[in-house]
C-alpha positions as CSV (number, residue, x, y, z in Angstrom):
1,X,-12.9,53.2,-68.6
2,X,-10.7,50.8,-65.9
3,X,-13.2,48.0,-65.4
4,X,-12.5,48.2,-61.5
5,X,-13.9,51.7,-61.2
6,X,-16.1,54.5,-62.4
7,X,-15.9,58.6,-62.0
8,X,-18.5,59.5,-59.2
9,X,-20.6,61.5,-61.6
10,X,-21.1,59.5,-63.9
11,X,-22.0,56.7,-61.8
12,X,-24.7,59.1,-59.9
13,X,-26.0,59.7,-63.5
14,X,-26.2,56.7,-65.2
15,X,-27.6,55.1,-61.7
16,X,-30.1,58.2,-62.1
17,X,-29.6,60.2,-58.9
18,X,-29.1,63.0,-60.8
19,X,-31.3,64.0,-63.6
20,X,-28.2,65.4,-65.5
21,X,-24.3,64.7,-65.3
22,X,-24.0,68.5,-64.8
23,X,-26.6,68.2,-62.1
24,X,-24.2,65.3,-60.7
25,X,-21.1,67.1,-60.6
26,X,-23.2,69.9,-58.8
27,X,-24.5,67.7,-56.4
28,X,-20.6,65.7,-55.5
29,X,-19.2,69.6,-55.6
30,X,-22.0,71.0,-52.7
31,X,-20.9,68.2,-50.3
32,X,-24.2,66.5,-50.7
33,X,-22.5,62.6,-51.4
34,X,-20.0,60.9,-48.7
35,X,-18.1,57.4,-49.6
36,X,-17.7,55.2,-46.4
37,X,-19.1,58.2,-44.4
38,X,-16.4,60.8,-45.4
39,X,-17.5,63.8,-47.3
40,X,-16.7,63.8,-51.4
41,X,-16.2,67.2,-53.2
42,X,-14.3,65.7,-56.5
43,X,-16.7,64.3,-58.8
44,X,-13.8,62.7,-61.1
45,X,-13.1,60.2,-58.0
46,X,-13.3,56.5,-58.9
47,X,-16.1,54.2,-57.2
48,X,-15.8,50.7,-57.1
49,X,-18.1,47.8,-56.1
50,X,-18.7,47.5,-52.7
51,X,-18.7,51.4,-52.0
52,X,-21.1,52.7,-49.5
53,X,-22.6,56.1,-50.4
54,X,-25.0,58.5,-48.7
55,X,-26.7,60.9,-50.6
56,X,-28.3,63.8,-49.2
57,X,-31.0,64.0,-52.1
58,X,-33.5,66.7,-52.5
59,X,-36.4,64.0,-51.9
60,X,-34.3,62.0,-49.2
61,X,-31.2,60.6,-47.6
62,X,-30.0,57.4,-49.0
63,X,-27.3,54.8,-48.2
64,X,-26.4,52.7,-51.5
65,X,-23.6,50.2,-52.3
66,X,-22.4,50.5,-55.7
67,X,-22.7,46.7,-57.3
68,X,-22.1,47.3,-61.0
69,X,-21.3,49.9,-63.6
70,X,-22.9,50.6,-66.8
71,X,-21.8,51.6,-70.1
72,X,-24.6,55.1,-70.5
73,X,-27.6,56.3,-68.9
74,X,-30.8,53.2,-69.3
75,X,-34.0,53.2,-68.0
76,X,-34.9,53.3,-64.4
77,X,-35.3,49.3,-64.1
78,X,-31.5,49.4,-65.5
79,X,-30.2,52.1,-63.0
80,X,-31.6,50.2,-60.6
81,X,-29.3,47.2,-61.2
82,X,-25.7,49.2,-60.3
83,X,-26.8,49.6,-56.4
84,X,-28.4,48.6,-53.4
85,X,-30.2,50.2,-51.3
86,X,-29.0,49.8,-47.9
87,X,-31.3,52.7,-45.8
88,X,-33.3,55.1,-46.4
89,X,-35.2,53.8,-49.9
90,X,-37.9,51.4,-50.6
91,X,-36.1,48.4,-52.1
92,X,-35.3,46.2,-48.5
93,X,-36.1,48.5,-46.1
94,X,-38.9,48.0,-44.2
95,X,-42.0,51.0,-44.8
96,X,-41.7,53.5,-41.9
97,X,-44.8,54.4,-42.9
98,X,-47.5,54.2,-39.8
99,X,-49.8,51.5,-39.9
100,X,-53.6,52.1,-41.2
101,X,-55.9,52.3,-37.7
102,X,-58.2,49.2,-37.7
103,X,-61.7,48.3,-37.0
Protein backbone atom coordinates (compact mmCIF):
# COMPACT_ATOMS: atom_id res chain seq x y z
CA UNK A 1 0.00 0.00 0.00
CA UNK A 2 1.53 3.78 -1.17
CA UNK A 3 1.21 5.55 2.22
CA UNK A 4 -0.32 8.62 0.29
CA UNK A 5 -3.37 6.76 -0.88
CA UNK A 6 -5.88 3.98 -0.40
CA UNK A 7 -8.28 2.00 -3.05
CA UNK A 8 -11.88 3.42 -2.57
CA UNK A 9 -13.31 0.20 -1.36
CA UNK A 10 -11.27 -0.58 0.90
CA UNK A 11 -11.33 2.66 2.49
CA UNK A 12 -15.39 2.58 2.54
CA UNK A 13 -14.91 -0.75 4.30
CA UNK A 14 -12.44 -0.39 6.79
CA UNK A 15 -14.19 3.20 7.59
CA UNK A 16 -17.39 0.91 7.81
CA UNK A 17 -19.75 2.40 5.19
CA UNK A 18 -20.12 -0.75 3.81
CA UNK A 19 -20.83 -3.84 5.81
CA UNK A 20 -18.62 -5.91 3.32
CA UNK A 21 -15.71 -4.96 0.75
CA UNK A 22 -17.99 -6.78 -1.83
CA UNK A 23 -20.78 -4.56 -0.63
CA UNK A 24 -18.26 -1.59 -1.20
CA UNK A 25 -17.31 -2.26 -4.58
CA UNK A 26 -21.15 -2.63 -5.22
CA UNK A 27 -21.89 0.53 -3.76
CA UNK A 28 -18.60 2.74 -5.90
CA UNK A 29 -19.88 0.51 -9.08
CA UNK A 30 -23.95 1.81 -8.81
CA UNK A 31 -22.78 5.47 -8.81
CA UNK A 32 -23.71 5.81 -5.24
CA UNK A 33 -20.06 7.63 -4.01
CA UNK A 34 -18.74 11.08 -5.79
CA UNK A 35 -14.99 12.56 -4.83
CA UNK A 36 -15.02 16.45 -4.98
CA UNK A 37 -18.66 16.20 -6.30
CA UNK A 38 -17.88 14.10 -9.46
CA UNK A 39 -19.39 10.75 -9.74
CA UNK A 40 -16.89 7.52 -9.03
CA UNK A 41 -17.66 4.11 -10.72
CA UNK A 42 -13.94 2.44 -10.17
CA UNK A 43 -13.63 1.17 -6.78
CA UNK A 44 -9.69 0.56 -7.29
CA UNK A 45 -9.33 4.54 -7.40
CA UNK A 46 -6.86 5.90 -4.86
CA UNK A 47 -8.22 8.40 -1.96
CA UNK A 48 -6.04 10.55 -0.22
CA UNK A 49 -6.32 12.79 2.90
CA UNK A 50 -8.27 15.70 2.35
CA UNK A 51 -10.73 13.99 -0.11
CA UNK A 52 -14.36 15.02 0.08
CA UNK A 53 -16.87 12.25 -0.43
CA UNK A 54 -20.65 11.97 -0.65
CA UNK A 55 -22.25 8.97 -0.15
CA UNK A 56 -25.61 8.25 -1.12
CA UNK A 57 -26.12 5.51 1.74
CA UNK A 58 -29.14 3.45 2.17
CA UNK A 59 -29.85 5.21 5.72
CA UNK A 60 -28.54 8.81 4.39
CA UNK A 61 -26.46 11.14 2.45
CA UNK A 62 -23.16 11.97 3.82
CA UNK A 63 -20.32 14.39 3.03
CA UNK A 64 -16.94 12.96 4.68
CA UNK A 65 -13.28 14.01 4.30
CA UNK A 66 -10.97 11.18 4.36
CA UNK A 67 -8.21 12.03 7.31
CA UNK A 68 -6.35 8.73 7.75
CA UNK A 69 -6.15 5.24 6.52
CA UNK A 70 -6.00 2.13 8.36
CA UNK A 71 -4.28 -1.06 8.11
CA UNK A 72 -7.99 -3.65 8.29
CA UNK A 73 -11.34 -3.35 9.26
CA UNK A 74 -11.50 -2.14 13.54
CA UNK A 75 -14.26 -1.36 15.61
CA UNK A 76 -16.66 1.41 14.92
CA UNK A 77 -14.77 3.93 17.46
CA UNK A 78 -11.62 3.14 15.06
CA UNK A 79 -13.49 3.70 11.66
CA UNK A 80 -14.50 6.64 13.00
CA UNK A 81 -10.98 7.99 13.27
CA UNK A 82 -10.21 7.88 9.11
CA UNK A 83 -13.04 10.76 8.37
CA UNK A 84 -14.94 13.61 9.15
CA UNK A 85 -18.10 14.27 8.89
CA UNK A 86 -18.68 17.33 7.08
CA UNK A 87 -22.82 17.20 6.44
CA UNK A 88 -25.28 15.15 6.68
CA UNK A 89 -24.14 12.90 10.09
CA UNK A 90 -24.15 13.42 13.68
CA UNK A 91 -20.55 14.16 14.64
CA UNK A 92 -20.49 18.35 14.09
CA UNK A 93 -23.44 18.90 12.51
CA UNK A 94 -25.99 20.58 14.32
CA UNK A 95 -29.44 18.00 15.01
CA UNK A 96 -32.10 18.95 12.43
CA UNK A 97 -34.21 17.32 14.56
CA UNK A 98 -37.32 19.83 15.61
CA UNK A 99 -37.27 21.05 18.92
CA UNK A 100 -39.50 19.35 21.88
CA UNK A 101 -42.79 21.78 22.25
CA UNK A 102 -42.56 23.41 25.73
CA UNK A 103 -44.73 24.21 28.63
Amino acid sequence: MRDDRQRLDKWLWFARFARTRPAAVQLVEDGHVRIASKRVENPALGVKPGDVLTLALPHATLVVRVTAFAERRGSYEQAQTLYEVLSGGERGVPSLAPEEPKG
